[in-house]
SEZARO-215645 format. One record per atom (N, C-alpha, C): residue number from 1; residue in one letter; atom name; z, y, x. Coordinates in Angstrom, 2 decimals, m for minus. Each point is the difference from the previous one (the first is absolute). Layout:
i, aa, at, zz, yy, xx
NUM, A, CA, Z, Y, X
...
//
This chain:
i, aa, at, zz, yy, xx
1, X, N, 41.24, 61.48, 9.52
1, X, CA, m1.40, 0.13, 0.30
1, X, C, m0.70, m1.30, m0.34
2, X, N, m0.89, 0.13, m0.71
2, X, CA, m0.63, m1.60, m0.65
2, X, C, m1.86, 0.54, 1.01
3, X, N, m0.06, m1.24, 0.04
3, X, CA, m1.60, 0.19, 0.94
3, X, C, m1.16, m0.84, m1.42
4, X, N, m1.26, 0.51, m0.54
4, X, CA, m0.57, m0.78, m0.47
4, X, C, m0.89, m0.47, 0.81
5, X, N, m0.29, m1.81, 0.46
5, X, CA, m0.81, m0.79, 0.71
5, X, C, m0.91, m0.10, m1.21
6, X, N, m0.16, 0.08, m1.12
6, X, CA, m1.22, 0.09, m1.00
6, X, C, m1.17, 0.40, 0.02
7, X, N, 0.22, 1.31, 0.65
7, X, CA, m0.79, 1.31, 0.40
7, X, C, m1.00, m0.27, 0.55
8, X, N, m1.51, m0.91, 0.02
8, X, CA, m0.68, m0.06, 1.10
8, X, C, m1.73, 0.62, m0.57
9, X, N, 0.67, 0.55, m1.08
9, X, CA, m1.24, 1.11, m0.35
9, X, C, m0.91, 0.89, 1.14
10, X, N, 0.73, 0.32, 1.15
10, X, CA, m0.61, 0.97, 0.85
10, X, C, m0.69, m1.27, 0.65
11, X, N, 0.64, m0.97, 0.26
11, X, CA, m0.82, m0.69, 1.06
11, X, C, m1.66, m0.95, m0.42
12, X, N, 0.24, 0.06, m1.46
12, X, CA, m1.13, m0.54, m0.99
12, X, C, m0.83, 0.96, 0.07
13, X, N, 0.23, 1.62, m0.01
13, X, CA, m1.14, 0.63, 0.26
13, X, C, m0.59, 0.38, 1.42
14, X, N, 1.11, m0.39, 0.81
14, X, CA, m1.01, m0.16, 1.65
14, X, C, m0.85, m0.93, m0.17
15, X, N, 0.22, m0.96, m0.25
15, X, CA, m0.92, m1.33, m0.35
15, X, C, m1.10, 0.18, m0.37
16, X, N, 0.08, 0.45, m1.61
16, X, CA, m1.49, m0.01, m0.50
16, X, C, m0.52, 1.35, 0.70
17, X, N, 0.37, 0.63, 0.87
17, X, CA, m0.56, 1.02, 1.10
17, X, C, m0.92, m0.54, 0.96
18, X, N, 1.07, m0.58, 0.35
18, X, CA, m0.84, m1.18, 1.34
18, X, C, m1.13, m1.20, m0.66
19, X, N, 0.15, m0.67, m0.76
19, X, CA, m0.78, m0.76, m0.61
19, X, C, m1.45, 1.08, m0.10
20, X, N, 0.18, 0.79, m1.05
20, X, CA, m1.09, 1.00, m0.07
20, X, C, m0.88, 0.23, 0.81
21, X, N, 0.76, 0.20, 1.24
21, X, CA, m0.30, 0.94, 1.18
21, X, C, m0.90, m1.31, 0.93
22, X, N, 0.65, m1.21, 0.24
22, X, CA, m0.95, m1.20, 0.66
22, X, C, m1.16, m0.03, m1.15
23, X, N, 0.13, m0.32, m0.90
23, X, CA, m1.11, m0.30, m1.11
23, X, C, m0.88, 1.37, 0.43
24, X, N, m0.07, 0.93, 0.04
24, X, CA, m0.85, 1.42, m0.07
24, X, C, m0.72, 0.09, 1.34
25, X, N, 0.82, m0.59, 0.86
25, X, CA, m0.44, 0.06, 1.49
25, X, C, m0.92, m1.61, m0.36
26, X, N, 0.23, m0.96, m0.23
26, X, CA, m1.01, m1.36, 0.08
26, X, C, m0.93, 0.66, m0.76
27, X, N, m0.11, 0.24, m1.25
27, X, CA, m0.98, 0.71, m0.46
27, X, C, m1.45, 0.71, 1.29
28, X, N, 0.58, 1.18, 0.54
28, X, CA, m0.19, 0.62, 0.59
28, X, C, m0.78, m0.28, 1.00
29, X, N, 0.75, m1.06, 0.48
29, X, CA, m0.43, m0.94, 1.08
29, X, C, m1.55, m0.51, m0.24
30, X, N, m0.46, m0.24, m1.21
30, X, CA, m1.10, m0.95, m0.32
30, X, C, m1.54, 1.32, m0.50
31, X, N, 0.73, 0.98, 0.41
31, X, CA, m1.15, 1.32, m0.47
31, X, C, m0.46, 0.68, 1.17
32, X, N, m1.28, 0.29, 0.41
32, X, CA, m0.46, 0.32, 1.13
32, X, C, m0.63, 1.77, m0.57
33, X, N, 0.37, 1.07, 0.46
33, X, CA, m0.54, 0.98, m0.35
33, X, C, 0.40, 0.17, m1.75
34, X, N, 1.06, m0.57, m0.53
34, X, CA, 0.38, 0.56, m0.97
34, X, C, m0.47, m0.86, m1.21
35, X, N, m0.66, m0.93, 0.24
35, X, CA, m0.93, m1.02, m0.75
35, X, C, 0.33, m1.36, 0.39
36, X, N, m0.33, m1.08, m0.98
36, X, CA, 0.68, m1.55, 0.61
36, X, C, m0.69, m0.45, 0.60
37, X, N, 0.41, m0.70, 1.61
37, X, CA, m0.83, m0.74, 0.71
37, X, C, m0.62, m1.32, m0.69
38, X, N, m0.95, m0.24, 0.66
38, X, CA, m0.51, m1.55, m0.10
38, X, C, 0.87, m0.98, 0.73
39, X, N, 0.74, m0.86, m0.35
39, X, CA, 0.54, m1.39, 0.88
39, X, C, m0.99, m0.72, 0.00
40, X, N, m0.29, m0.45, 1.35
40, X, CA, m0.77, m1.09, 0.34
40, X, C, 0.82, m1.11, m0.15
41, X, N, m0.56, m1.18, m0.25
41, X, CA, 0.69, m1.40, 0.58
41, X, C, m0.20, m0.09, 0.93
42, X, N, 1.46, m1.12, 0.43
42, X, CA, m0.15, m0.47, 1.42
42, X, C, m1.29, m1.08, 0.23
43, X, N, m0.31, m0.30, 0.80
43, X, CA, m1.44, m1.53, m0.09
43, X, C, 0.35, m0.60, 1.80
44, X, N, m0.27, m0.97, m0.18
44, X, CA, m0.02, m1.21, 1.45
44, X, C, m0.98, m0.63, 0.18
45, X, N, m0.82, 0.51, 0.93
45, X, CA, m0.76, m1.61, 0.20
45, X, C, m0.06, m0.52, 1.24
46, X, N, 0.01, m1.40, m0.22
46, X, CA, 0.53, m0.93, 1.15
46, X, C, m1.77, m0.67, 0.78
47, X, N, 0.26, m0.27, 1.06
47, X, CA, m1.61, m0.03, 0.48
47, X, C, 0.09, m1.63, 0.13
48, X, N, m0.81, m0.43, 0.22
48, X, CA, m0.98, m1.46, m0.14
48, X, C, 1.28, m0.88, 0.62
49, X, N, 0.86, 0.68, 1.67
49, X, CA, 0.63, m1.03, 0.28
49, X, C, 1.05, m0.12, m0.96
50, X, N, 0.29, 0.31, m0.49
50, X, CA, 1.29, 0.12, m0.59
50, X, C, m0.39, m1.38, m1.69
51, X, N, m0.74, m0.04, 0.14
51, X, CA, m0.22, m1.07, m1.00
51, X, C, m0.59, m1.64, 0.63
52, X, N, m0.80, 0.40, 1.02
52, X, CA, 0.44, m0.95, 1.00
52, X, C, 1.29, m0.85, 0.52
53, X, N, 1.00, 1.16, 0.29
53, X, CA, 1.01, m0.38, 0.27
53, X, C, 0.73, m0.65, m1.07
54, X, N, m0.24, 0.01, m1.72
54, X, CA, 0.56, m0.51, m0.42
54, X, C, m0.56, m1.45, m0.69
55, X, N, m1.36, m0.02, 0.58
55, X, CA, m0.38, m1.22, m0.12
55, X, C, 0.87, m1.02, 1.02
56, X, N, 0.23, 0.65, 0.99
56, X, CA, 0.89, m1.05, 1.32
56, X, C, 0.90, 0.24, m0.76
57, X, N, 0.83, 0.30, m0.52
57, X, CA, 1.24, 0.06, m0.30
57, X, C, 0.27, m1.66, m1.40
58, X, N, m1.23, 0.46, m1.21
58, X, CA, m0.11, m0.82, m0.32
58, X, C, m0.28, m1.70, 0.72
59, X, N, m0.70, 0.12, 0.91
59, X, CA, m0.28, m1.39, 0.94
59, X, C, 1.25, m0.33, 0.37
60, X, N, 0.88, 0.48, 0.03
60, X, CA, 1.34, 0.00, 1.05
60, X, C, 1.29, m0.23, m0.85
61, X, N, m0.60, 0.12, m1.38
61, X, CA, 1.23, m0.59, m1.31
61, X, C, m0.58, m1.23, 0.17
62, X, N, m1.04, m0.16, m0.48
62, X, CA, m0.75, m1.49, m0.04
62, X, C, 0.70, m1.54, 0.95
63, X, N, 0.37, 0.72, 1.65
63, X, CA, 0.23, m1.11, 0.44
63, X, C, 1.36, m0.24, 0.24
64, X, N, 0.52, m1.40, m0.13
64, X, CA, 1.15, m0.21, m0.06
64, X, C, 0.98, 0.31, 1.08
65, X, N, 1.61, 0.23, m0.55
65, X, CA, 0.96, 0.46, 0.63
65, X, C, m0.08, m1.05, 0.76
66, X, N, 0.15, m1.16, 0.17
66, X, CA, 0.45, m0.82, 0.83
66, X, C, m1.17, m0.81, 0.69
67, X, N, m0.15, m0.65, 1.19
67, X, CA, m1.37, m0.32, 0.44
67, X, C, 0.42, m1.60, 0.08
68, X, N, m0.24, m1.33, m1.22
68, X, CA, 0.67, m0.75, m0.04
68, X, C, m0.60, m0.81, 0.37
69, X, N, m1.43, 0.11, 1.06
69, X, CA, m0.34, m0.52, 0.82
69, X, C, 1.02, m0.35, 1.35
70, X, N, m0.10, 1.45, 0.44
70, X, CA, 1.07, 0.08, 1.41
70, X, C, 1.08, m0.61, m0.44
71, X, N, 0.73, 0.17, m1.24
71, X, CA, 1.28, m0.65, 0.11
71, X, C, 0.29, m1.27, m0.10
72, X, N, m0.64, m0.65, m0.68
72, X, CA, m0.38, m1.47, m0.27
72, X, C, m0.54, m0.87, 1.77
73, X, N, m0.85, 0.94, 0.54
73, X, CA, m0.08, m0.13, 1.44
73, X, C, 1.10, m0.40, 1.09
74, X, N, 0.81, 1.31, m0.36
74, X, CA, 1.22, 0.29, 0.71
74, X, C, 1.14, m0.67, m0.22
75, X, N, 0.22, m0.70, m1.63
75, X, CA, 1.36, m1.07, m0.04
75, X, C, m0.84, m1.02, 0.36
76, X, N, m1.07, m0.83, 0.09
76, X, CA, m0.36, m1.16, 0.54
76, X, C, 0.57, m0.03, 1.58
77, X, N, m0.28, 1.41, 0.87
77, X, CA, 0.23, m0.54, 0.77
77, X, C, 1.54, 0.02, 0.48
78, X, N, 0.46, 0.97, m0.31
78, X, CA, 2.09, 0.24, m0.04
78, X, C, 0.27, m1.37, m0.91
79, X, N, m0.98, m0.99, m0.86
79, X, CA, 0.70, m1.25, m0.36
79, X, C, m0.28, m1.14, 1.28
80, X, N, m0.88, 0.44, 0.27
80, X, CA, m0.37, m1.28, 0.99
80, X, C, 0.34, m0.02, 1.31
81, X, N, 0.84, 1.57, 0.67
81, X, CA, 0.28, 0.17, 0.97
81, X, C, m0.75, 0.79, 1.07
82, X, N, m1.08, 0.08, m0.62
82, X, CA, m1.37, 0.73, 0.96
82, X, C, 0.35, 1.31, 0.22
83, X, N, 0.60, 0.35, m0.81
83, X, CA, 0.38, 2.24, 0.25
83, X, C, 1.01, 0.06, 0.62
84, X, N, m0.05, 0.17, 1.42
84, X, CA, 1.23, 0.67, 0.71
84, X, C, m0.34, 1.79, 0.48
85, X, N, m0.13, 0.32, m0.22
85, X, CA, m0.34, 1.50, 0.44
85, X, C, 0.92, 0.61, 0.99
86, X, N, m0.12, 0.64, 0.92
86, X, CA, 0.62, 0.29, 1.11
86, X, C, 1.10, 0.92, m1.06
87, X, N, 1.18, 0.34, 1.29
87, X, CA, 0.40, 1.05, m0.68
87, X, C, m0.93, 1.70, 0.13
88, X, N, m0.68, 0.03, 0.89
88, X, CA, m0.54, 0.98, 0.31
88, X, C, m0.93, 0.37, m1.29
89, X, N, m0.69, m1.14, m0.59
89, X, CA, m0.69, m0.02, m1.24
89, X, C, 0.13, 0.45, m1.13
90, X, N, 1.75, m0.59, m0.04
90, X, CA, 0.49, 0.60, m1.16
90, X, C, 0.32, 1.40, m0.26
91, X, N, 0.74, 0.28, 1.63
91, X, CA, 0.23, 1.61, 0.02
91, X, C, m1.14, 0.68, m0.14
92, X, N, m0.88, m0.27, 0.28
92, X, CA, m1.56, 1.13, m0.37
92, X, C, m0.29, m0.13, m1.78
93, X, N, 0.38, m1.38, m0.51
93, X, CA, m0.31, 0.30, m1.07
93, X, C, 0.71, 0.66, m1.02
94, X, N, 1.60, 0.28, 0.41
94, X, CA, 0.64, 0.17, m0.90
94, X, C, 0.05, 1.89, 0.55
95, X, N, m0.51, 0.48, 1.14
95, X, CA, m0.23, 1.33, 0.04
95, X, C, m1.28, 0.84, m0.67
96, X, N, m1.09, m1.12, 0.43
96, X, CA, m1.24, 0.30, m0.70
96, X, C, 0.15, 0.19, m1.63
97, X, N, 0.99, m1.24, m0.80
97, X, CA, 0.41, 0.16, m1.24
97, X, C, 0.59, 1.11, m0.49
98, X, N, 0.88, 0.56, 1.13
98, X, CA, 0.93, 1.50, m1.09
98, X, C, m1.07, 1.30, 0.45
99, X, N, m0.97, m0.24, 0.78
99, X, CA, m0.88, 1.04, 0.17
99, X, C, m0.66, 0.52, m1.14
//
């Protein structure tokens, strides 16, 4: 008994069955009463705040990552001895920080 795995003629014509058959139905899909619909576009419009908001956004690239006032502040005084901060200080700041 020999089997031919060659054979996949039947399954090439389910295929272009099914292919057909989605294509005929999308078709279908786009005709209202037998005739082709109109597609609208999609459209957005965004109201006044929303361009506002990206004026702050722009203000907010503008100023720098680092505030090298405060820090320049802050090693003067950790050089000179002046910054002892409680520990209580620190723990608020380093919770307030992962907030």
């Amino acid at each position: 008994m020999s089997i031919n795995i060659n054979k996949t003629n039947s399954f090439d014509s389910v295929n272009n069955v099914q292919q057909k058959e989605t294509k005929r139905t999308g078709e279908e899909a786009l005709k209202v009463d037998g005739k082709p619909s109109v597609v609208s576009e999609d459209k957005i419009e965004l109201s006044g705040k929303i361009s506002e908001a990206g004026k702050y956004v722009e203000k907010l690239k503008e100023l720098p990552d680092v505030r090298n006032d405060l820090v320049g502040f802050l090693r003067d005084k950790i050089s000179t001895g002046d910054y002892s901060p409680s520990s209580g200080q620190i723990a608020d700041a380093i919770i307030k920080n992962e907030r």
